[in-house]
C-alpha positions as CSV (number, residue, x, y, z in Angstrom):
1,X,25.1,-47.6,20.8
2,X,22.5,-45.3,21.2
3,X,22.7,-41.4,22.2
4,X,25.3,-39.9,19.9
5,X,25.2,-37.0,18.9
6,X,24.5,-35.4,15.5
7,X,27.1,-33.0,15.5
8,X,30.1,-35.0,13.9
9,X,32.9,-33.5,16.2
10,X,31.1,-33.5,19.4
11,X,31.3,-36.0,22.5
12,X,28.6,-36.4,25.1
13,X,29.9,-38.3,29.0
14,X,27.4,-39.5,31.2
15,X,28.3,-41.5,34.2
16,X,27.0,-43.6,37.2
17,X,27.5,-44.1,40.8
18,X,29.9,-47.9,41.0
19,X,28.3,-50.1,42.6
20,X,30.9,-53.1,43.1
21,X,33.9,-54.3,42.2
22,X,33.0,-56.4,39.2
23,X,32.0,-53.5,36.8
24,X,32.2,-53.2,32.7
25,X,33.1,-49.8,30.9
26,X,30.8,-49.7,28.1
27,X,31.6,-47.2,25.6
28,X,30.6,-45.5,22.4
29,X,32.7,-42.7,20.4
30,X,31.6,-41.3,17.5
31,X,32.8,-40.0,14.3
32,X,35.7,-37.1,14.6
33,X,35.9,-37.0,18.1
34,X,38.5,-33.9,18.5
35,X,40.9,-35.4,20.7
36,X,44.4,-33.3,21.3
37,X,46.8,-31.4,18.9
38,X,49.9,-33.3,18.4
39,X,52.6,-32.2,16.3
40,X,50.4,-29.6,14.9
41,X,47.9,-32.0,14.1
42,X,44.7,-32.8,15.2
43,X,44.0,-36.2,16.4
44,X,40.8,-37.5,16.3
45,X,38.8,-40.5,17.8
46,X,36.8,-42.5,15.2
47,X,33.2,-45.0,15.7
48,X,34.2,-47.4,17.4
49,X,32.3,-49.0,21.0
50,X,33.6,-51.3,23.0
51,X,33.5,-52.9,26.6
52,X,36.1,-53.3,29.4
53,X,35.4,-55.9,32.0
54,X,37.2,-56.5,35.2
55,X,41.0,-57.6,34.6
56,X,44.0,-55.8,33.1
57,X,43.0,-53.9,30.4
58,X,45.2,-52.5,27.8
59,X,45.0,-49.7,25.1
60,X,47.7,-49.8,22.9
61,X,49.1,-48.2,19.7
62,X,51.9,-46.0,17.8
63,X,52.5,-42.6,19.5
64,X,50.1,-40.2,18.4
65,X,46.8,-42.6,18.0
66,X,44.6,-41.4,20.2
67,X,45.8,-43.7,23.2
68,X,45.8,-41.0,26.1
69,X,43.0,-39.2,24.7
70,X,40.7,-42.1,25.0
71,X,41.4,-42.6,28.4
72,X,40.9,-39.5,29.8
73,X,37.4,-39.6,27.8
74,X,36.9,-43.1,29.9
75,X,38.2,-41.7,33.1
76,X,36.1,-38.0,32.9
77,X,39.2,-36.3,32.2
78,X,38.4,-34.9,28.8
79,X,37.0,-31.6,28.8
80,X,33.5,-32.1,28.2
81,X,33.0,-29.3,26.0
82,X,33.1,-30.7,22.2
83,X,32.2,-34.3,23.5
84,X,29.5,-36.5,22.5
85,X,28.4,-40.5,23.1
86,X,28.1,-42.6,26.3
87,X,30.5,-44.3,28.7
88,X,28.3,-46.7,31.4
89,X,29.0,-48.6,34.0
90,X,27.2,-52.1,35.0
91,X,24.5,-50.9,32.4
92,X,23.9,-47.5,33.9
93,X,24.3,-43.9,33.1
94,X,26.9,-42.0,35.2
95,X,26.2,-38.3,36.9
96,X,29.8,-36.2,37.4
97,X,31.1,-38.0,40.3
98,X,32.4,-40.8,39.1
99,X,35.9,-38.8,39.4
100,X,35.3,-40.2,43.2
101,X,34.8,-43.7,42.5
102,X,37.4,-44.2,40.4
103,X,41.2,-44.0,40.4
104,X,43.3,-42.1,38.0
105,X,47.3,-42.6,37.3
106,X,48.8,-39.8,35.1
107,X,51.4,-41.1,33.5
108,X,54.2,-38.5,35.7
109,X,54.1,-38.8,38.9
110,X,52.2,-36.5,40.9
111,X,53.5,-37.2,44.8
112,X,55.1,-34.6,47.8
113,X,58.6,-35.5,47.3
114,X,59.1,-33.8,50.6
115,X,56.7,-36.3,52.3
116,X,57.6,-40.1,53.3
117,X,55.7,-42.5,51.6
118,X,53.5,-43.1,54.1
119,X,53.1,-39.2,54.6
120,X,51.6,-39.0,51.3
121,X,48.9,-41.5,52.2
122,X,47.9,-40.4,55.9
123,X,46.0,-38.6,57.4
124,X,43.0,-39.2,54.3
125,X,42.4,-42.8,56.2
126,X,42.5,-44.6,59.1
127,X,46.0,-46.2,59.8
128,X,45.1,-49.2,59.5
129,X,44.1,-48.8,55.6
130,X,47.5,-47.1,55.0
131,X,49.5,-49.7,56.4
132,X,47.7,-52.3,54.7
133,X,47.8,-50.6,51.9
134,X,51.8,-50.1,52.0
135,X,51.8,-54.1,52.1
136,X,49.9,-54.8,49.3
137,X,52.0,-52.3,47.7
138,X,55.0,-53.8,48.6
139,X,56.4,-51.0,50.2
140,X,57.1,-51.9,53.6
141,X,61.0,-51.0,53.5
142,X,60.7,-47.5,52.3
143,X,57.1,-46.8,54.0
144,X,58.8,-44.0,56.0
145,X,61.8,-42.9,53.2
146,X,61.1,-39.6,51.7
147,X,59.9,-39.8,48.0
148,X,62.5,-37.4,47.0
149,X,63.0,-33.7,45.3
150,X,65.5,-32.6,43.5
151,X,67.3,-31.4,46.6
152,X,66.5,-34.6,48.3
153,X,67.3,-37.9,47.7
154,X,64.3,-40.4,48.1
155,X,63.1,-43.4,46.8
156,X,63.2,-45.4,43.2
157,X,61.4,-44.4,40.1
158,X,59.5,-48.0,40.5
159,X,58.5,-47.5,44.1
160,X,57.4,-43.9,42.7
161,X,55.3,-45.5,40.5
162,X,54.2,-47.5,42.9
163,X,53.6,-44.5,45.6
164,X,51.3,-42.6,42.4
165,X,49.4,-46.0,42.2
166,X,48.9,-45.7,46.1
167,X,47.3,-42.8,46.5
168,X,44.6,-43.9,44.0
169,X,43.9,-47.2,45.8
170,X,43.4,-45.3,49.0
171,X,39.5,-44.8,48.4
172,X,39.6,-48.6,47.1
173,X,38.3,-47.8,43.6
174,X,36.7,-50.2,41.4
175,X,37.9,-49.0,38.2
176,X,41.6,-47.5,37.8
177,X,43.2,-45.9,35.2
178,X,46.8,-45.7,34.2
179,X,48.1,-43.5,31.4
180,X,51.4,-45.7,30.3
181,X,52.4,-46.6,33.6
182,X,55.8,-48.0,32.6
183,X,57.4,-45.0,31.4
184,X,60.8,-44.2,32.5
185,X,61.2,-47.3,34.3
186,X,63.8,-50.2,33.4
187,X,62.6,-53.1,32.1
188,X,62.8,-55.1,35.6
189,X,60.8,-52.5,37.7
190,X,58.0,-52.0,34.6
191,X,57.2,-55.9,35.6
192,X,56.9,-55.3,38.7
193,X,54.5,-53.1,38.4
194,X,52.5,-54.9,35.7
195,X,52.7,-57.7,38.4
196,X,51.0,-55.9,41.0
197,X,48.5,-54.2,38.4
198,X,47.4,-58.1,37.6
199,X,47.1,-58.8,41.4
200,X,45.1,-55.8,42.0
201,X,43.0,-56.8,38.5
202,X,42.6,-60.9,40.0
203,X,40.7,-58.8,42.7
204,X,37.9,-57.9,41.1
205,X,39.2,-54.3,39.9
206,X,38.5,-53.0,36.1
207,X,41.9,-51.5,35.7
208,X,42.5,-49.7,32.0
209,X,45.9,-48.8,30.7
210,X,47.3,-47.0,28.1
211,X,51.1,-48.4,27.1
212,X,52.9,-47.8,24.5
213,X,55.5,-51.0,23.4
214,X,55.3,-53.9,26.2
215,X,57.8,-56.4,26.5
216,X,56.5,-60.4,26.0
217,X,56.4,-61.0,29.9
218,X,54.1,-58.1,30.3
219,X,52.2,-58.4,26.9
220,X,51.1,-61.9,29.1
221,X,49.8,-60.5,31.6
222,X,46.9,-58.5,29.6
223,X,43.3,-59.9,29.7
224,X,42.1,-57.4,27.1
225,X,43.7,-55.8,24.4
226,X,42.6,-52.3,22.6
227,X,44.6,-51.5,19.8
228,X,44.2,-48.0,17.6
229,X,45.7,-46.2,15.3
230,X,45.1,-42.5,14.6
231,X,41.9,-42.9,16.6
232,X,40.6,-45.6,15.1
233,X,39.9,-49.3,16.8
234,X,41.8,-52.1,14.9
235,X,41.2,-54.7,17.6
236,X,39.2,-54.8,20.5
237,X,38.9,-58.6,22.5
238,X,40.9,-61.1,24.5
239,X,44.7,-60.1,24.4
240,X,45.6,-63.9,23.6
241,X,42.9,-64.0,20.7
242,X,44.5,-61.0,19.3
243,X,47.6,-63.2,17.3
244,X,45.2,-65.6,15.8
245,X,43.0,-62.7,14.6
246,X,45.8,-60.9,12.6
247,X,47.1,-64.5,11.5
248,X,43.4,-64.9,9.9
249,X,43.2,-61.3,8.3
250,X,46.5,-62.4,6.6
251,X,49.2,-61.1,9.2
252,X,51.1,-63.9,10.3
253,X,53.5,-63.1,13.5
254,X,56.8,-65.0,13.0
255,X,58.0,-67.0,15.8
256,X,60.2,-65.4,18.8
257,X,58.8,-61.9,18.1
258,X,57.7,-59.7,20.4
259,X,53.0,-59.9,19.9
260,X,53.2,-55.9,20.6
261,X,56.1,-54.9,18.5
262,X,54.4,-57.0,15.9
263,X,51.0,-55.4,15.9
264,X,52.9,-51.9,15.7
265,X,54.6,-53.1,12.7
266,X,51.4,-54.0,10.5
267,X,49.3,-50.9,11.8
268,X,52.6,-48.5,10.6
269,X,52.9,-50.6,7.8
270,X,55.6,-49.2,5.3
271,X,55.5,-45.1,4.4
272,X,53.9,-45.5,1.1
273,X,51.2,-47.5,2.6
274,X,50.0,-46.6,5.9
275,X,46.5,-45.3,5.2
276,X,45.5,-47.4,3.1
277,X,46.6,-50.5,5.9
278,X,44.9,-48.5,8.4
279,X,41.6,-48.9,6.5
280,X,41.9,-52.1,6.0
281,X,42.3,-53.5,9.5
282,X,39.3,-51.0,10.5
283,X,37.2,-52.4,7.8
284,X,38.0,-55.9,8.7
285,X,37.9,-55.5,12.6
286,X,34.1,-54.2,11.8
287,X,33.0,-57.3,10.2
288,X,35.0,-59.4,12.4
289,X,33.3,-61.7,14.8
290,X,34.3,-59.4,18.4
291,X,33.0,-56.7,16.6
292,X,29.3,-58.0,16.3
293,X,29.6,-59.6,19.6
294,X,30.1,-56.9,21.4
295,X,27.2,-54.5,19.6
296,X,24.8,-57.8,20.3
297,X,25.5,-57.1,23.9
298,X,25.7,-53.3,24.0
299,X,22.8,-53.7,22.3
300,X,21.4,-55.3,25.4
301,X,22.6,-53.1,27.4
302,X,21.2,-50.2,25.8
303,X,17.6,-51.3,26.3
304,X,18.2,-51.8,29.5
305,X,19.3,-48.2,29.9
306,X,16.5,-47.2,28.3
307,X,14.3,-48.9,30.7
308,X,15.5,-47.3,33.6
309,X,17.2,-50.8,34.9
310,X,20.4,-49.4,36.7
311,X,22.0,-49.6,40.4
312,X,20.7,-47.6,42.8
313,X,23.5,-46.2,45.0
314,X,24.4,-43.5,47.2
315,X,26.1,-40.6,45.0
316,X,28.8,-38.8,46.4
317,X,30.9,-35.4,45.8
318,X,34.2,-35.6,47.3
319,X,35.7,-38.1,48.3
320,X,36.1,-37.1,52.4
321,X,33.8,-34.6,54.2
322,X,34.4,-30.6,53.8
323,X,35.6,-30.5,57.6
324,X,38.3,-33.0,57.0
325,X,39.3,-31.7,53.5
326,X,41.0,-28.3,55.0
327,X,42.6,-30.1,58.3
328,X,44.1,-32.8,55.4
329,X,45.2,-29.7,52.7
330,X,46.7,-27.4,55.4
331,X,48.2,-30.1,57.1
332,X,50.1,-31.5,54.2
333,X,50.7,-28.0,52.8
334,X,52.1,-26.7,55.9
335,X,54.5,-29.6,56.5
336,X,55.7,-30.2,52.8
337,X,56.7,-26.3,52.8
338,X,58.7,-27.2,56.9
339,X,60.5,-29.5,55.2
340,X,61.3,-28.2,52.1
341,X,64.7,-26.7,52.5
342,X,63.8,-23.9,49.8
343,X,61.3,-22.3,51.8
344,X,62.3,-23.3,55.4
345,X,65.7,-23.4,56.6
346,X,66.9,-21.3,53.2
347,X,64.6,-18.5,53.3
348,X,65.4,-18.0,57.3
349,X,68.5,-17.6,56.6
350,X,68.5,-14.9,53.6
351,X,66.0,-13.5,55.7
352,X,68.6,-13.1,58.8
353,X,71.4,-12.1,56.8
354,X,69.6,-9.5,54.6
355,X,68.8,-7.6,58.1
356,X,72.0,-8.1,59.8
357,X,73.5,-6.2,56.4
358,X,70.7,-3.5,56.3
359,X,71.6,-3.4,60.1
360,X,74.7,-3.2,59.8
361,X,74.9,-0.5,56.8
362,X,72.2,2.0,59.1
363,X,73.6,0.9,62.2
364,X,72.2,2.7,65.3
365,X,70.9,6.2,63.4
366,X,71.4,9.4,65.1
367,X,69.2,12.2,66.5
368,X,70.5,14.7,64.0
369,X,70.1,16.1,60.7
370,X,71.4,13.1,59.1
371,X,69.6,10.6,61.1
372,X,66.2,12.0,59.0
373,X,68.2,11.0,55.8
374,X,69.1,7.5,57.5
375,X,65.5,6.5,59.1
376,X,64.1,7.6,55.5
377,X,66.3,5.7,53.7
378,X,66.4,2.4,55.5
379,X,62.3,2.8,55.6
380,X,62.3,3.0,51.9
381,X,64.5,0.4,51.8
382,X,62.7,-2.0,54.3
383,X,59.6,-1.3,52.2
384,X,60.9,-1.7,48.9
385,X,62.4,-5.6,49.9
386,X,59.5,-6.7,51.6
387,X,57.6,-6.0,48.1
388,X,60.4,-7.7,46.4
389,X,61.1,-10.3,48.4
390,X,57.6,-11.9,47.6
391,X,58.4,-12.9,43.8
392,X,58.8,-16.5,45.4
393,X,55.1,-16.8,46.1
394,X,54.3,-17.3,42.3
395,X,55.7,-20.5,42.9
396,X,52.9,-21.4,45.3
397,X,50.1,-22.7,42.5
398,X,52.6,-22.8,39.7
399,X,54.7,-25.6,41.2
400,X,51.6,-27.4,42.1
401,X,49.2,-26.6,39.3
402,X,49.6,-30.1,38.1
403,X,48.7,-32.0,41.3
404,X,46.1,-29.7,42.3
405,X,44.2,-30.5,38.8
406,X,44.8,-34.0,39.0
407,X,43.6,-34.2,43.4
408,X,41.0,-32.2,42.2
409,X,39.5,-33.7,38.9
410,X,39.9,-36.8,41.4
411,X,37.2,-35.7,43.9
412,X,40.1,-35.0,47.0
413,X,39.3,-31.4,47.7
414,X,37.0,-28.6,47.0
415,X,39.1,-25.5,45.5
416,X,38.1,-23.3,47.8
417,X,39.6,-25.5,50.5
418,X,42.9,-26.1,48.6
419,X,42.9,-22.3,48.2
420,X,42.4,-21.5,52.1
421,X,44.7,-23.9,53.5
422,X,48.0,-23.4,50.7
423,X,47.2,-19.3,51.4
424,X,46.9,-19.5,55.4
425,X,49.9,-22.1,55.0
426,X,52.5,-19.7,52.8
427,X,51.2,-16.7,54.6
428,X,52.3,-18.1,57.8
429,X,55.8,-19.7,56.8
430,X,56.6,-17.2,53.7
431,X,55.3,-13.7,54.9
432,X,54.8,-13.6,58.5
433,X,57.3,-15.3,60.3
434,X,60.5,-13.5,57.9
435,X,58.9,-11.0,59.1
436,X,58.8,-11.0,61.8
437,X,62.8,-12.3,62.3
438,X,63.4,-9.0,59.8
439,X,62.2,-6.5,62.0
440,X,63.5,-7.9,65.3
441,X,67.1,-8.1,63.8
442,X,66.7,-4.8,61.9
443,X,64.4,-2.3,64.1
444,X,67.0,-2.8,67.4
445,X,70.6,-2.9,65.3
446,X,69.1,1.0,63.6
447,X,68.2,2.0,67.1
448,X,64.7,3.2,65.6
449,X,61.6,4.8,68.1
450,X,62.6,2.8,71.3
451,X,58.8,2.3,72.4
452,X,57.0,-0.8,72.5
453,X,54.2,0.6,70.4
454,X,56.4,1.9,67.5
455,X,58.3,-1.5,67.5
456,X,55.2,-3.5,67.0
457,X,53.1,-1.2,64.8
458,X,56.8,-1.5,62.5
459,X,56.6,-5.2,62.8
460,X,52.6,-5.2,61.8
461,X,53.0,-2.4,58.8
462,X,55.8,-5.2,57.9
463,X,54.0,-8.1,57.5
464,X,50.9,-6.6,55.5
465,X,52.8,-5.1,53.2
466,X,54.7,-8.6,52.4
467,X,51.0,-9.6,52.6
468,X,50.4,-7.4,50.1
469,X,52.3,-8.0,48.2
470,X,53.4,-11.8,48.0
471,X,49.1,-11.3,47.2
472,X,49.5,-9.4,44.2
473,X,52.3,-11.7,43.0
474,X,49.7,-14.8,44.1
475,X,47.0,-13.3,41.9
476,X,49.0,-12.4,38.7
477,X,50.4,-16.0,39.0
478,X,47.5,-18.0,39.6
479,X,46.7,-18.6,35.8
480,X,50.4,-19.0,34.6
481,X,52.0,-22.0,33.9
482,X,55.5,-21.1,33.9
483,X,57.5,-19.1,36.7
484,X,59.3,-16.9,33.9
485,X,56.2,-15.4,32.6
486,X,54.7,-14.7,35.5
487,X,57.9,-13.2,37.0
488,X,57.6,-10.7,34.1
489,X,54.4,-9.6,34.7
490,X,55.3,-8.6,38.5
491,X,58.4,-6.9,37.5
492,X,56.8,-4.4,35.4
493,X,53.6,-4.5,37.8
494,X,56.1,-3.6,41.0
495,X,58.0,-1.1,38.8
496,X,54.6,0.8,38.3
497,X,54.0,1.2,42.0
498,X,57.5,2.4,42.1
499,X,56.6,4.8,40.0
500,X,53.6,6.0,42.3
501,X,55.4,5.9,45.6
502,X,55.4,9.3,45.3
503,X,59.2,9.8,45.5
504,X,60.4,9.8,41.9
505,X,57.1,12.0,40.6
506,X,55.0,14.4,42.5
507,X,51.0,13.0,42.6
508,X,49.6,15.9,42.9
509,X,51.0,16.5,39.8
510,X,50.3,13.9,37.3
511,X,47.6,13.4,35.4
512,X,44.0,12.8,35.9
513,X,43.6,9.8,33.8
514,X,46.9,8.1,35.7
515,X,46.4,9.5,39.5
516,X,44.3,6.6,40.3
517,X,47.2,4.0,40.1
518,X,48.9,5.6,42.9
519,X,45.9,3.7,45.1
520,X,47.2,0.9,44.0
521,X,50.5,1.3,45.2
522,X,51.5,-1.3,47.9
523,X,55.0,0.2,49.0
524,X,53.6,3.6,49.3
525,X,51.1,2.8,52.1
526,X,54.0,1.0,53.9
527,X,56.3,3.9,53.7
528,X,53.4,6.2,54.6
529,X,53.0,4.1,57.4
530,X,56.3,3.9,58.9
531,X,57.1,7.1,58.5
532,X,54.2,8.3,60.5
533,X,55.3,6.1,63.2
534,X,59.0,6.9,63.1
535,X,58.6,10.5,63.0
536,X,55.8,11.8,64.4
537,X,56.6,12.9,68.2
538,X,60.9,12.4,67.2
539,X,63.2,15.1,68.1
540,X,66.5,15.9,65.7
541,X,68.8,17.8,67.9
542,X,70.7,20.3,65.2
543,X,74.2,21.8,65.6
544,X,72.3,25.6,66.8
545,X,68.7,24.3,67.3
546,X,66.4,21.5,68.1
547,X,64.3,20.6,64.9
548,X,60.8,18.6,65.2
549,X,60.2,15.5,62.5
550,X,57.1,16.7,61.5
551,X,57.9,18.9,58.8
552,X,59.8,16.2,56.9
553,X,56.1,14.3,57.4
554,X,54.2,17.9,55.8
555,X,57.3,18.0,52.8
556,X,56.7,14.6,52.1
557,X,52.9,15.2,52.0
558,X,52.1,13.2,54.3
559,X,49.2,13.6,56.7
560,X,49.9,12.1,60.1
561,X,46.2,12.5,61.4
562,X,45.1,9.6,63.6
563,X,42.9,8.7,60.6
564,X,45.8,8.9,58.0
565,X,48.0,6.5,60.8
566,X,44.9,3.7,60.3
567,X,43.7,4.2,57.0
568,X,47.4,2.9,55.4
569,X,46.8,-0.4,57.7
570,X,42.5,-0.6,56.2
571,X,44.4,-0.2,52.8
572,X,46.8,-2.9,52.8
573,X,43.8,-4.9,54.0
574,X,41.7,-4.2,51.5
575,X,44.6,-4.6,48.8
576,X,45.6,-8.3,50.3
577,X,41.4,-9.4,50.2
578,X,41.0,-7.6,46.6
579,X,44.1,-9.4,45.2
580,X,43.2,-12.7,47.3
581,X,39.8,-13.2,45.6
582,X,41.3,-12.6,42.0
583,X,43.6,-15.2,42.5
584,X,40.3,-17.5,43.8
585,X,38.7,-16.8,40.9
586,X,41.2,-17.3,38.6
587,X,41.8,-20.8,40.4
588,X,38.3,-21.7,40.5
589,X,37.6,-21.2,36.6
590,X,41.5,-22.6,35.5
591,X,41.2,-24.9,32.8
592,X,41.2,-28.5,34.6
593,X,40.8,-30.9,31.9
594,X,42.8,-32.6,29.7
């Protein structure tokens, strides 16, 4: 085809709006296409065009030939960056939101295991469509069975599978993709699910697969066969022409073997041998007669790309309107993290015992000289878990950094609406309402300032400083794929603001160059804070003389001003928005391609 690029290991993508369900995937890769690493090792995809027309498709191949790879550059999953050549549909060139017209199967699946089946679909469509969609899906028994976590028993791997393949076919795609959709399942439930792929393909659908070693019963049920190896096409045509063309190019299958195990066999060919087999069924596929068929028709199609013949559709962004897209996220966020027992039932009650302990340990404080020690202490203390106690928001984006990239590569959600809704959500459930349970279990157990003022200033002071904080932890996070790393970086990050509490070194005397990072320091504008509004106006009655709180305010260097009450609250603030958008932005520029 036309349109490639000179560069030899570039790739260019253009797409178009589909228009109906009978659509062809015509594509062209060129020369070097730099593909993944694997095992050290690039892979590359080789010259080679093809076209995929409505049925069961299938790209198959040895582990490590390009088989993933090439899908994702069909699907729009590749990064674009490094790309060059043309995928079209029905003739036509293809703008970026084919991501929305198309469905997209990773090959682990990406589901709420706290949701029921029928929880994962809903609310994205009327009921109707889920319910018909659960029958065509054959999952009618377990519609409202939890999918399962690890805590949580839910579901088989096959009605999973079948669950991932769901939540594609909820926008009713034309064309969906699989990436080896039979992995991990037994041979029994893989059928099954090739069954239901055909059904859905006798529809009208252009459904491409990647798989790695099909049995006979499911090698059947392909239309068209793709094989490769090292990112080169060997064969590209009718799955049941593809014995007959090996038998001609002098690879004869014996009887009673499997046509797939077969095929692997002659591409790996024996050790000694392997390249130079794998450039002779290249050579001969290129001078075979599916080879110059299909660049008569591509050629066809080509000049009518060029003459500006193509569908003219509506194009679309997303794949549901911006107002439904937040009311959808939050909703699903806010009722995955309810029933999660990690972050709901589990967290309440660490919560509730960690105050009846620190309750217990301060319990009701004294007006004396050792009730200033006391109300310090358990104010440090207070401050210093609240900070702590937030490590468990790194898990918010981490956990889900794979099905955010796949919803949103998908066209599901905008990420500033998956961003809103998972940080209003977790705010809510992870930092406001603990708490709030800490400080009514804590503040009346140590007897603090009994005024209704003081007890709710406590409980706000409280929650922004978890604010704070779990922000911080949200922001450093954001871009980290594993828990353990980011952990690290937060420890040493929360042992620097311990530092500048102003407790274990004096600020006003450390140096220029390192005073600054004592703005920075969450816990010490909550302990400010609650200090001010413990002790200012508090009375110690002394064993000779009555002794006012204050001076332990103006030896702490503390200024208890009105402005200095406020300006710890405007602080926090600020700190939770600055932290907030870091973590946005490192969201909104994550790497989201394959």
């Amino acid at each position: 085809m036309s349109s490639i690029c000179s560069r030899p290991s570039t790739f260019r993508l253009a797409q178009q709006y589909l228009c109906n369900k009978c659509a062809s995937i015509f594509s062209t890769v060129p020369d070097e296409f730099q593909s993944k690493w694997h095992e050290h090792n690039l892979i590359f995809i080789s010259l080679f065009s093809g076209i995929m027309r409505p049925g069961l498709n299938a790209i198959l191949g040895p582990t490590g030939s390009g088989k993933s790879s090439f899908l994702d550059v069909l699907a729009a999953r590749k990064d674009p960056a490094g790309l060059s050549g043309e995928v079209l549909i029905n003739g036509a060139l293809q703008p970026p939101n084919f991501k929305c017209l198309s469905g997209y199967v990773v090959q682990d699946d990406i589901v709420m295991g706290t949701l029921t089946v029928r929880e994962n679909f809903h609310p994205r469509e009327k009921e109707a469509r889920v319910n018909h969609l659960i029958s065509e899906l054959g999952l009618n028994k377990v519609a409202d069975a939890k999918v399962g976590t690890q805590l949580i028993r839910g579901i088989s791997s096959g009605k999973r599978k079948r669950t991932s393949i769901g939540m594609e076919l909820i926008i009713d795609p034309s064309v969906l993709f699989l990436d080896e959709p039979t992995t991990g399942l037994d041979a029994s439930t893989a059928y099954s699910v090739l069954l239901l792929l055909k059904r859905m393909a006798s529809q009208g659908r252009t459904i491409v697969m990647s798989i790695h070693q099909p049995r006979y019963s499911i090698y059947r049920l392909f239309d068209s066969l793709t094989l490769l190896t090292n990112g080169k096409l060997v064969y590209h045509g009718p799955a049941q022409d593809a014995l007959d063309y090996f038998a001609k190019i002098g690879f004869a299958c014996e009887a009673h073997n499997n046509p797939a195990d077969f095929f692997l066999d002659v591409i790996n060919g024996s050790s000694a041998a392997v390249n130079s087999i794998e450039d002779q069924l290249v050579e001969k596929y290129k001078n075979c007669s599916y080879a110059r068929g299909i660049k008569a028709e591509l050629e066809r199609v080509t000049w009518a790309k060029d003459n500006n013949i193509r569908a003219k559709c509506h194009t679309i962004t997303y794949n549901s309107s911006f107002f439904h897209q937040p009311r959808w996220v939050s909703w699903r966020t806010f009722w995955n993290l309810m029933l999660n027992p990690q972050t709901s039932v589990a967290q309440l009650a660490v919560t509730a015992l960690m105050a009846a302990i620190v309750g217990a340990i301060f319990y009701g404080v004294k007006d004396d000289q050792s009730g200033i020690q006391n109300r310090f202490g358990v104010l440090f203390f207070i401050t210093t878990n609240q900070c702590f106690s937030t490590l468990s928001a790194a898990e918010i984006f981490i956990t889900e950094r794979k099905l955010f990239i796949h919803e949103y590569t998908s066209g599901y959600y905008r990420v500033s609406v998956y961003f809103l809704s998972k940080i209003l959500s977790d705010i809510i459930t992870q930092c406001t309402i603990p708490s709030i349970l800490f400080t009514c279990v804590v503040y009346f157990m140590i007897r603090l300032k009994p005024t209704a003022a003081a007890f709710f200033i406590f409980m706000v002071t409280v929650i922004l400083v978890s604010c704070a904080a779990a922000s911080m932890t949200i922001a450093i996070s954001a871009d980290q794929s594993v828990v353990a790393v980011a952990n690290i970086f937060m420890t040493i990050s929360f042992i620097f603001m311990m530092i500048f509490f102003g407790l274990l070194v004096n600020l006003k005397s450390t140096m220029d160059w390192l005073s600054w990072l004592k703005y920075l320091s969450i816990p010490r504008y909550g302990l400010e804070e609650l200090e001010i509004n413990e002790f200012v106006g508090l009375k110690f009655c002394g064993n000779v003389s009555t002794v006012m709180s204050r001076p332990h305010l103006t030896f702490r260097g503390i200024n208890y001003s009105s402005w200095a009450f406020w300006h710890n609250h405007i602080a926090l603030t600020v700190l939770t928005l600055i932290f907030l958008i870091i973590a946005y932005i490192k969201l909104r520029f994550i790497h989201k391609f394959s």
